[in-house]
C-alpha positions as MATLAB code, in Angstrom:
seq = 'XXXXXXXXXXXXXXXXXXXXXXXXXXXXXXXXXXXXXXXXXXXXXXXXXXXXXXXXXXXXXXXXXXXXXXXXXXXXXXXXXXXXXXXXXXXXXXXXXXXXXXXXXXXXXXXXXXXXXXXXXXXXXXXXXXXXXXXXXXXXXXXXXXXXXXXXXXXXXXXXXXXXXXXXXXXXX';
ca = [
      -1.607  -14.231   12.002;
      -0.031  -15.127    8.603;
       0.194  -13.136    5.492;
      -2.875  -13.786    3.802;
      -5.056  -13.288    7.262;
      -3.397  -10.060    7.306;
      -4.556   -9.036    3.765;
      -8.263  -10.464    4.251;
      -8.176   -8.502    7.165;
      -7.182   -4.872    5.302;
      -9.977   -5.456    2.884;
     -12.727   -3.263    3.046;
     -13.830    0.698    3.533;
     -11.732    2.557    5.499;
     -11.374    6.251    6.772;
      -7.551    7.566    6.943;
      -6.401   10.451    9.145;
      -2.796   11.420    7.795;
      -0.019   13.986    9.397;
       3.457   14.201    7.103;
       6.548   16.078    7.025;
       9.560   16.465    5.456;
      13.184   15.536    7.311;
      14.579   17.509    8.747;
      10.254   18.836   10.189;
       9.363   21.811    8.135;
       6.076   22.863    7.873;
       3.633   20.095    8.539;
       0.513   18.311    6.213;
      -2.452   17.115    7.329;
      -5.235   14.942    5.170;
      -8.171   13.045    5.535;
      -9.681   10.406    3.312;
     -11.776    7.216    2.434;
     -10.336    4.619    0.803;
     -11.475    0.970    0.038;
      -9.313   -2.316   -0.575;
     -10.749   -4.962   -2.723;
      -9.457   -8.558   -2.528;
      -8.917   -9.739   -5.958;
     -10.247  -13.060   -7.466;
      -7.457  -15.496   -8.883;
      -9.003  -15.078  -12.683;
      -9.477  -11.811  -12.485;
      -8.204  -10.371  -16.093;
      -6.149   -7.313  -14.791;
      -4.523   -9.777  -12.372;
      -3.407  -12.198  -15.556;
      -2.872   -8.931  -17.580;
      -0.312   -7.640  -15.095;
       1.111  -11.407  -14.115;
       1.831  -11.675  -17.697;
       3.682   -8.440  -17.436;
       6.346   -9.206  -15.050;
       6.809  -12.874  -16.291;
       4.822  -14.467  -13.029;
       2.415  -17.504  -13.508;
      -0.646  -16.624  -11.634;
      -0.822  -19.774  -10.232;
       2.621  -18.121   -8.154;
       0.232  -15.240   -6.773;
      -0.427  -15.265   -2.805;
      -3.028  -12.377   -2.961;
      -3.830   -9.195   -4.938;
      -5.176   -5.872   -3.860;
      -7.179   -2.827   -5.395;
      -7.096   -0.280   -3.653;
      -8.823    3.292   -4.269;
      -8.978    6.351   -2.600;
     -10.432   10.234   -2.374;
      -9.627   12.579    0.423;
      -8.245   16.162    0.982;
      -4.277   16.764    1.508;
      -2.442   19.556    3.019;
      -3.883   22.996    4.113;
      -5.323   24.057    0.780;
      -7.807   20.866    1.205;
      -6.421   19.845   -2.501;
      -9.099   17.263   -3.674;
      -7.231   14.027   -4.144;
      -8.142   10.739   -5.827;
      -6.657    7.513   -7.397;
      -6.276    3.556   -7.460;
      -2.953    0.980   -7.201;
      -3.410   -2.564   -8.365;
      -0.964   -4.625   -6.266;
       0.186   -8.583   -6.018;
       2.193  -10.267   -3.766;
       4.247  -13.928   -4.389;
       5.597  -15.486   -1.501;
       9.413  -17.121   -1.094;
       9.700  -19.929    0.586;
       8.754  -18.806    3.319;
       5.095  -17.551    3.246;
       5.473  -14.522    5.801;
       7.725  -12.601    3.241;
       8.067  -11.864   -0.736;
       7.888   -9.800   -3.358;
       5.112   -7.177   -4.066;
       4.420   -5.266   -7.468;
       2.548   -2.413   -7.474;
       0.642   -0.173  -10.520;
      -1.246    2.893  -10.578;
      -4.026    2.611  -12.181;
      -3.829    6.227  -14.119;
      -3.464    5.060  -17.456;
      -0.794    8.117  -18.018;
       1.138    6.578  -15.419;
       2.741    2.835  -16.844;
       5.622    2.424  -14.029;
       5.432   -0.509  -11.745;
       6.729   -0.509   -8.497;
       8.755   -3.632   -7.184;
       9.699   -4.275   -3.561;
       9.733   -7.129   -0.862;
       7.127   -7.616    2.085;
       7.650   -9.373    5.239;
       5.052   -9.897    8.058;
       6.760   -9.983   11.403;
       6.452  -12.084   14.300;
       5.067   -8.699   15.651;
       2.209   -8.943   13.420;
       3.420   -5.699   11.377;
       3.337   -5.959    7.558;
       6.810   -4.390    6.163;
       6.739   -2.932    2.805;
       9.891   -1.441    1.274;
      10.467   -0.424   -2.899;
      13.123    1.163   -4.887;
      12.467    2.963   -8.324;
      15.081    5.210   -9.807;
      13.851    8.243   -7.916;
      12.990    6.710   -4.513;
      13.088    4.224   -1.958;
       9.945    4.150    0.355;
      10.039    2.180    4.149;
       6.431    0.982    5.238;
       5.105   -0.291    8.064;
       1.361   -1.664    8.806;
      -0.027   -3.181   12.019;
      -3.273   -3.386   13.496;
      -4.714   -2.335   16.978;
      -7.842   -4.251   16.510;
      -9.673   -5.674   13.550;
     -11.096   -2.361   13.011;
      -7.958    0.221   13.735;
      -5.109    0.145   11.681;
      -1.627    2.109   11.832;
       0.619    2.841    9.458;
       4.048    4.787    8.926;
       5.987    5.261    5.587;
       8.965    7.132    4.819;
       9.636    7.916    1.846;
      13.629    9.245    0.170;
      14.079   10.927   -3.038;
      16.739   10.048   -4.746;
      17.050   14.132   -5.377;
      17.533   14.797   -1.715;
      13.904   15.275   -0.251;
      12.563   12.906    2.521;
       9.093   12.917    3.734;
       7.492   10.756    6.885;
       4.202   10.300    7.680;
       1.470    8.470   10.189;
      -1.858    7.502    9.706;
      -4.649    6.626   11.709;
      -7.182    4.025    9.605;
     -10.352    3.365   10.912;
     -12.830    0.698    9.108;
     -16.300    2.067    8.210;
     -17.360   -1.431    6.310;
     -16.667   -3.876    4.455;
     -17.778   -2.524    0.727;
];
């Protein structure tokens, strides 16, 4: 599978079982939610919009993602929503690049940089630094339909928090 299989293949509705802890395990979080992941068209305007804003030609673009979400975190079941806008430009060699990523909260203008690489393993490798954090993922699929993915995520102020999920698709829209 190359990279852009791999991204056609994440795009659609999905349901998300998620367990997370900090290191060293303290107490533990639980979550369920739906979330969807849109491929986006080459012209689309937020794509040029946010090409424009990191000094990328479009034409330089591999793919780029929407993704949304809404779900219930930790043992209060704390309602939980939002979107990213992500796009990824290859190097020379198509399995691995960089990725910028943006909330789309329009309180929230940071963008997150970091490099992908797809594995001969077939697992999708995200990491990112900001000036807080530095956050390890991993993707890979089970089947078309079953998806797994780990993260771990280190702030800069000490706290570091892992998690799993589960991701089962329920559609394609």
């Amino acid at each position: 599978m190359d990279f852009s299989d791999f991204i056609t293949q994440c795009a659609g509705k999905w349901f998300s079982q998620r367990t997370s802890h900090t290191i060293p395990p303290q107490a533990l979080e639980a979550g369920t939610s739906d979330f969807w992941i849109d491929l986006i068209e080459p012209g689309d305007s937020t794509l040029l919009e946010r090409c424009q804003s990191v000094g990328i030609a479009p034409e330089q673009v591999t793919c780029a993602i929407r993704t949304h979400w809404q779900g219930q975190v930790g043992t209060a079941n704390q309602p939980n929503s939002g979107a990213t806008f992500s796009l990824f430009v290859a190097n020379d060699d198509p399995q691995q690049g960089q990725f910028w990523r943006w909330s789309e909260d329009k309180s929230d203008t940071s963008v997150i940089q970091g490099h992908y690489h797809l594995g001969e393993d077939e697992a999708l490798n995200l990491s990112a630094s900001t000036d807080s954090l530095t956050s390890e993922e991993r993707l890979w699929f089970l089947n078309p339909n079953l998806r797994e993915r780990t993260s771990v995520v280190t702030h800069k102020a000490g706290p570091r928090y892992a998690s799993f999920c589960s991701e089962i698709r329920m559609g394609l829209k």
